[in-house]
C-alpha positions in Angstrom: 78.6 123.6 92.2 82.4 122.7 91.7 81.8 119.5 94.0 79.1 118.0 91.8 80.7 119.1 88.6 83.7 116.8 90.2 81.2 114.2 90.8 79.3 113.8 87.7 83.0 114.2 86.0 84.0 110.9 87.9 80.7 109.2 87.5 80.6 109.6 83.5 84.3 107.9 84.0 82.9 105.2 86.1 79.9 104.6 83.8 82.1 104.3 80.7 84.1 101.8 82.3 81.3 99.7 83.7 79.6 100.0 80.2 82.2 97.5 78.5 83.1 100.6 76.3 86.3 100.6 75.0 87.9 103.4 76.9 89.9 102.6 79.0 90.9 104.5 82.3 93.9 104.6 84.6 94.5 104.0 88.1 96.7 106.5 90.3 99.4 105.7 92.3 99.4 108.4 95.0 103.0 110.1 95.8 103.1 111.8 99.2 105.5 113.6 100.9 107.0 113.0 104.6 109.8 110.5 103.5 107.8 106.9 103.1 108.7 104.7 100.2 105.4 105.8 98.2 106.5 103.6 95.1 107.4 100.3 97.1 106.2 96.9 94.8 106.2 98.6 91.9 105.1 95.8 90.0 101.8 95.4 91.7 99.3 97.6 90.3 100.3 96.5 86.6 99.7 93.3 87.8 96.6 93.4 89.5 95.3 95.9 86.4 96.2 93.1 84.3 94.6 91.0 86.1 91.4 92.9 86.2 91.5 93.2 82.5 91.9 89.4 81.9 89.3 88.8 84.0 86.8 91.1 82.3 86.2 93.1 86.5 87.1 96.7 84.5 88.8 98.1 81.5 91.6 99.5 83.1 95.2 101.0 81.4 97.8 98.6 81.5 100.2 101.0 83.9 99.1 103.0 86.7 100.2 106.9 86.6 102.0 108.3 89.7 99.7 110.9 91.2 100.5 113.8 93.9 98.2 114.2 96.3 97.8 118.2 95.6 97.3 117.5 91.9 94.3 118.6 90.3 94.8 115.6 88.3 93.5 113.0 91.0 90.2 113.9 89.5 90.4 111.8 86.5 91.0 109.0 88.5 87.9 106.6 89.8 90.4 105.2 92.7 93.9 105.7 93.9 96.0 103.8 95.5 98.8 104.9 98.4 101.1 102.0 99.8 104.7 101.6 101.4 106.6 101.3 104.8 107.2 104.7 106.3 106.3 108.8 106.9 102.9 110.6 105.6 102.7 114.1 105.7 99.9 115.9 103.8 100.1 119.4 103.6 97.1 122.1 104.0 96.6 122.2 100.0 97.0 118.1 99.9 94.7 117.7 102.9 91.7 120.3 100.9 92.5 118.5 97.8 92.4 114.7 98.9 89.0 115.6 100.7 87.5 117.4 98.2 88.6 114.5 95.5 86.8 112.1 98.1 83.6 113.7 99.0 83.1 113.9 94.6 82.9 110.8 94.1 86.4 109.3 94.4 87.9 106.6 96.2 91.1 106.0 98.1 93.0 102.7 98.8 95.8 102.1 101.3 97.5 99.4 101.4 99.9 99.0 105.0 103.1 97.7 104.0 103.5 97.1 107.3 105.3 100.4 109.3 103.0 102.9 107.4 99.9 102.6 110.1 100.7 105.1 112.7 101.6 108.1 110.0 98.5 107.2 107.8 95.9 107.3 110.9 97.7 110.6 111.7 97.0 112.3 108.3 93.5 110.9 106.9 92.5 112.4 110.3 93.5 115.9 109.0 91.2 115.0 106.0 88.2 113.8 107.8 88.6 114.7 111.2 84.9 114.2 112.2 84.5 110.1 110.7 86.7 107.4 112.0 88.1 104.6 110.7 86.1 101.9 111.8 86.4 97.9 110.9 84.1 96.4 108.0 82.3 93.3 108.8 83.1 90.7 106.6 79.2 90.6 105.4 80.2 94.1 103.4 79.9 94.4 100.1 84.0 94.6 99.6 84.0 91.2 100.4 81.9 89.9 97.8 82.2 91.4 94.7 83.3 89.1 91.8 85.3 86.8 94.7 83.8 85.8 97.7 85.9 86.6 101.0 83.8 85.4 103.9 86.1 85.4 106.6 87.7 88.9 105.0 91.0 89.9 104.2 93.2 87.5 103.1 96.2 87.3 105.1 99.3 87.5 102.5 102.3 87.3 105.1 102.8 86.6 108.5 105.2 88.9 109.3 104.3 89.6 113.5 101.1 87.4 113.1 98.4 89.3 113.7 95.2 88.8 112.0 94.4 91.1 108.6 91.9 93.8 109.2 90.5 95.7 106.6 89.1 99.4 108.0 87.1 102.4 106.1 86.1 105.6 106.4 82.4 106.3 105.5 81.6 110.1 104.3 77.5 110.9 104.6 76.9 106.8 104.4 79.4 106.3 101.2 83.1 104.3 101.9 85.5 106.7 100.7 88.6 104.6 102.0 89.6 101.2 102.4 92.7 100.6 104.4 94.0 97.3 104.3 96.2 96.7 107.0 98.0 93.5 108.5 97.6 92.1 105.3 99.9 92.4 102.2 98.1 92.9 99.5 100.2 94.9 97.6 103.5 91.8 98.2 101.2 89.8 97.2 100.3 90.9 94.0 103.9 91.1 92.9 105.0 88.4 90.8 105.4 85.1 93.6 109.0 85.1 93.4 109.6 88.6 94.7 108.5 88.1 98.1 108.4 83.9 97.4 104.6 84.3 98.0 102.9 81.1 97.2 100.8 81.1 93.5 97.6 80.5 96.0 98.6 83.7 98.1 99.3 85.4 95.1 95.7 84.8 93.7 94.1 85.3 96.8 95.9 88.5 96.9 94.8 89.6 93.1 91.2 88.3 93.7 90.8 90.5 96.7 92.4 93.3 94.7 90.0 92.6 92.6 87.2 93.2 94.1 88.5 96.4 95.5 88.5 97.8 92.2 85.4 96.6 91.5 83.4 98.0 93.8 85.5 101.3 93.9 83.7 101.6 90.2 80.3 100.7 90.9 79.7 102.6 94.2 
């Protein structure tokens, strides 16, 4: 009974948002514990939200709120977002919590900064430990929301070269997380001259964002 009160909760959220009402709602920035920069690029949500809001994909607060992963909070949030370079350690409450948040109705993005892969496979296993993370083909939905990605992930820097993947876990058929990884996003949507990303980069990166957050609120 608590789970689909948790559900429909979120889903009213979703619908008001989608409805072109003029409530607005927030995205959470997830802070977790183990020692990893959880609020690297600070300026990258408030600019993807306004670019989302410019571009009519949601109705979104203008700044993120940082969100603990135990919180009982993370269920007014339609998505979160976890990014940065180093340690993830979730905690038995965190671990009950983050599922329980996903399996409602919400949806998690990560965002490798490159450095965070290892500890972040480690510890969504303690929260689904029966569903891997398996690679979307680039016919999914993600990919074609209000920007069309056909070959997939952008690739924002080289860094070691490899090509950007973008994984997810799917919970009874729904994609609860998307993990970008190889990719960048979140340097990319920094303002250019951060990271001296090019303006095309930095749009790729915003569109793709984009389209995260867009289907985060309609599935």
């Amino acid at each position: 009974m608590k789970n689909k009160a948790i559900h429909i909760a979120i889903f009213l959220l979703i619908s008001f948002c989608c409805s072109g009402q003029s409530t607005t709602i927030r995205i959470g920035l997830l802070k977790y514990n183990g020692g990893g920069d959880w609020y690297a690029n600070p300026g990258s949500l408030p600019n993807l939200i306004e670019f989302c809001n410019q571009n009519q994909i949601a109705n979104i607060h203008k700044e993120p709120q940082t969100i603990e992963v135990s919180s009982p909070e993370i269920f007014s949030f339609p998505i979160v977002h976890l990014t940065g370079h180093g340690n993830i350690v979730f905690n038995n409450q965190e671990v009950i919590n983050l599922r329980k948040y996903l399996e409602g109705g919400g949806f998690l993005h990560v965002d490798d900064n490159y450095g965070l892969n290892a500890y972040f496979r480690r510890e969504i296993k303690k929260v689904f430990p029966n569903d891997e993370l398996v690679e979307l083909p680039y016919s999914h939905p993600i990919y074609h929301q209000t920007y069309e990605f056909p070959t997939g992930l952008p690739k924002i820097h080289e860094h070691d070269g490899k090509a950007a993947q973008g994984f997810g876990i799917f919970h009874k058929g729904r994609l609860v997380c998307f993990y970008t990884y190889e990719c960048d996003l979140g340097d990319g949507w920094e303002n250019p001259s951060v990271h001296n990303d090019t303006y095309t980069n930095h749009q790729k990166a915003l569109k793709m964002g984009a389209n995260i957050i867009s289907y985060a609120f309609s599935n």
